[in-house]
N, C-alpha and C positions, 0 to 999 in steps of 0.2 A: 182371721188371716193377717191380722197387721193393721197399719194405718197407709201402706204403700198407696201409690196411683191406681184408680180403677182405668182398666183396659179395655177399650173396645175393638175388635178385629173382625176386616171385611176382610171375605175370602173369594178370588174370584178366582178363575181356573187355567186360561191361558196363560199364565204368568210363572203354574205350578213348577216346580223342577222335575224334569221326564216328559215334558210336553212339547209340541212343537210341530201339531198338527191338527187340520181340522177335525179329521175323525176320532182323534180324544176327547175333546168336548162338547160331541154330539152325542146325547143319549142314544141314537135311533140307531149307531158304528158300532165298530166291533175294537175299536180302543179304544171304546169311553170306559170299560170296567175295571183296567189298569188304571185308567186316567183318574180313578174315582179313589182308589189306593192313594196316590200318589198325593193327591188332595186332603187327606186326611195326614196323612203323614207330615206333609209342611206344615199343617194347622198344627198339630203336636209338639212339633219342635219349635214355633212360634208360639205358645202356652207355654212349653216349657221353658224359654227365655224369657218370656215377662215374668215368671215366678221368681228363676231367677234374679232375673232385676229388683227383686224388690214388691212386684204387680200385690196388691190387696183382693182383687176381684177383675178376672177378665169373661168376658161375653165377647161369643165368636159368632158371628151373622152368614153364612153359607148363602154367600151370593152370584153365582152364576145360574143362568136361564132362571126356572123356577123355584130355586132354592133347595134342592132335592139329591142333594150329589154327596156330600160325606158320607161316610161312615159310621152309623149310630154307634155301634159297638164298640167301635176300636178307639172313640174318643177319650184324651184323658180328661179323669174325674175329675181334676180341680178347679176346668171351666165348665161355664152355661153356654148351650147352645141356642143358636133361634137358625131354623130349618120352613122351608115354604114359603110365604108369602107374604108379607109386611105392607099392608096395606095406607097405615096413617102416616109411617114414618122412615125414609129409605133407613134409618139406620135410627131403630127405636130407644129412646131414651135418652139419646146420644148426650145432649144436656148434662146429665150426672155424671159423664164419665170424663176421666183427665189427659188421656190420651187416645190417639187413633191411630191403628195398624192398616197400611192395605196391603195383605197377602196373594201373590199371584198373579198380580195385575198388570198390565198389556199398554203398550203406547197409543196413543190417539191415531186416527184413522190416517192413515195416507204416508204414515211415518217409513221410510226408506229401510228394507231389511228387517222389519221390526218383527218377533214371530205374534201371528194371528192379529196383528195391528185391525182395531176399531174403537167404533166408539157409540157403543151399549148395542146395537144393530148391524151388521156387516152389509145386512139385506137393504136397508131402507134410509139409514142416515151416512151422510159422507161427511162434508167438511163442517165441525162446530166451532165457535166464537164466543169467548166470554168476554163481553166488555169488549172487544174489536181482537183478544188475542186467543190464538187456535188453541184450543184446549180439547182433553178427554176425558178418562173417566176420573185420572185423579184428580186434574181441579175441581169437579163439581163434584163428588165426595169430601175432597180436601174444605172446601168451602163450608158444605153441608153442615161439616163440622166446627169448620172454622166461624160460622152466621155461630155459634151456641161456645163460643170461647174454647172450644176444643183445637190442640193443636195434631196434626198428621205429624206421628215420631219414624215410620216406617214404611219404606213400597219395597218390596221382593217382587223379581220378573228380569225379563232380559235384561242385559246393557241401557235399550233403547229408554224402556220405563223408568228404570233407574234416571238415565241423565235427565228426563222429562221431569222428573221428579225434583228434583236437585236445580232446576234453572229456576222451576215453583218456588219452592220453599226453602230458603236458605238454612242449614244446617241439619237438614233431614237426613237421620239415616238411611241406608241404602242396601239391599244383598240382592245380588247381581249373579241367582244359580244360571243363568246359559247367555249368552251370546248370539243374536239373531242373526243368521244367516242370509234368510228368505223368511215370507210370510208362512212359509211351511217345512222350515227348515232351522237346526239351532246346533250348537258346538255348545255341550251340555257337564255341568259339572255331573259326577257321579253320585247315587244317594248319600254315600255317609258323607260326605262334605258337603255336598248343600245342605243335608239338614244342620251339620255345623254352622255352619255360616248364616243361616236362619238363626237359628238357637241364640248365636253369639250377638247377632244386630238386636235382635229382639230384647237380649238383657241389657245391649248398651242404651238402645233407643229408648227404655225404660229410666233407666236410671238419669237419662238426660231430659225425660219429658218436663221439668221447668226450664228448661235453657233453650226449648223449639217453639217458634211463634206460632198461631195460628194461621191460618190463610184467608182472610178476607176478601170476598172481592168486592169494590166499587158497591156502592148504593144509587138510585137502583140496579140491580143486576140485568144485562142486557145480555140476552142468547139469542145466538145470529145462528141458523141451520139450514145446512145447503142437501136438500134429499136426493136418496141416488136415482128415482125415478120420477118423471115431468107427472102433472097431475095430481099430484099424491098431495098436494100444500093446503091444510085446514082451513080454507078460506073462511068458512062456515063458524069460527067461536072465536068473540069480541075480544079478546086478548093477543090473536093471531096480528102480524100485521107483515104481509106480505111482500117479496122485495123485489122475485121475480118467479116463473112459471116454476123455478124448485127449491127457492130461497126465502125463508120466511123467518122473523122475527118474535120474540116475544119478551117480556120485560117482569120481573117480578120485586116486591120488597124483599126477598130472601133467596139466597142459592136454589135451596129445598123448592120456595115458590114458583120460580122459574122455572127449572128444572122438568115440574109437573108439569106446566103449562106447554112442553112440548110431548107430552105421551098420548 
């Protein structure tokens, strides 16, 4: 395939274009099966932009809830997939590859009008802290990657993730398929133009992945979490270190590290 950049792509689902509700990304609803469409579909038009671009080899990681939600069939053939459960590494291999996608993805918890706004749990985590500033899923993805010299070339998802993304990481592409309304509401581009406009970031974010830094954060990396019910705070394992009845801290050598140390 070339000597291009190898591509790695998170997929997560709230962020998809056609989305903008909780009972799409509930397996258990009755629009999760569209929702499941719609997800494949952004992944395709994002493969097919990095190819565009120039991509040498892209791996796409289906990661919302349990990893179980694209479309085996309907994938295009020129990427590798990883489906299910990724135990050793939120994003395996990451190391080898020279770029990072996050597809779909959703602004951090508490963010104003954002659709489905949280941060990995709607249920049980509220407000997170990396290093003392409010972060969600894309800095400690963005990190993840960034701890392994990998830089984040691209977030697709509302307005809100977008800006969230862009105040992160300076000079990060951006596709911005809807506009959050409400946490359960969005002003939605149509499918043939957001897959354009995927398609389109994906080849520029490609072709630019030497000109986007990584994202480091601070060493050690300190994650400050505030849970959304009293009680629930791991007092019980030596790396926890408690701040108040739902506030609790933890500290790692790595994004990844850390990370863990709050699951």
């Amino acid at each position: 395939m070339g000597h291009g950049p190898s591509i790695f792509v998170m997929v997560d689902m709230e962020g998809i274009s056609g989305v903008c509700n909780s009972a799409q990304v509930d397996s258990t609803q009755s629009g999760y099966a569209a929702a499941q469409r719609f997800m494949t579909w952004d992944t395709n038009a994002c493969v097919a932009g990095c190819f565009d671009g120039g991509a040498s080899r892209v791996v796409v990681r289906d990661a919302h809830g349990g990893g179980l939600n694209m479309l085996w069939d309907e994938f295009d053939g020129r990427a590798e997939y990883i489906q299910g459960r990724t135990a050793r590494q939120r994003m395996p291999a990451i190391e080898t590859f020279d770029g990072l996608i996050l597809l779909g993805y959703h602004a951090m918890a508490g963010t104003v009008e954002a659709v489905l706004e949280h941060t990995m749990t709607s249920k049980h985590w509220q407000n997170l802290r990396i290093n003392g500033r409010p972060s969600g899923e894309v800095a400690i993805d963005a990190g993840i990657a960034g701890d392994s010299g990998v830089p984040t070339i691209l977030v697709t998802g509302d307005d809100k993730v977008c800006a969230e993304a862009r105040a992160l990481i300076p000079g990060i592409e951006t596709a911005e398929v809807k506009k959050g309304l409400d946490c359960q509401g969005a002003q939605m581009l149509a499918r043939e133009a957001a897959h354009a406009l995927i398609r389109q970031a994906a080849e520029k974010a490609v072709r630019r992945c030497g000109q986007i830094k990584p994202f480091v954060a601070d060493k050690p990396v300190k994650i400050t979490l505030e849970v959304v019910s009293r009680g629930v705070v791991p007092v019980n394992r030596d790396w926890v270190r408690p701040i108040d009845g739902r506030t609790f801290e933890v500290t790692g050598d790595t994004m990844e590290q850390a990370f863990r140390r709050l699951l």
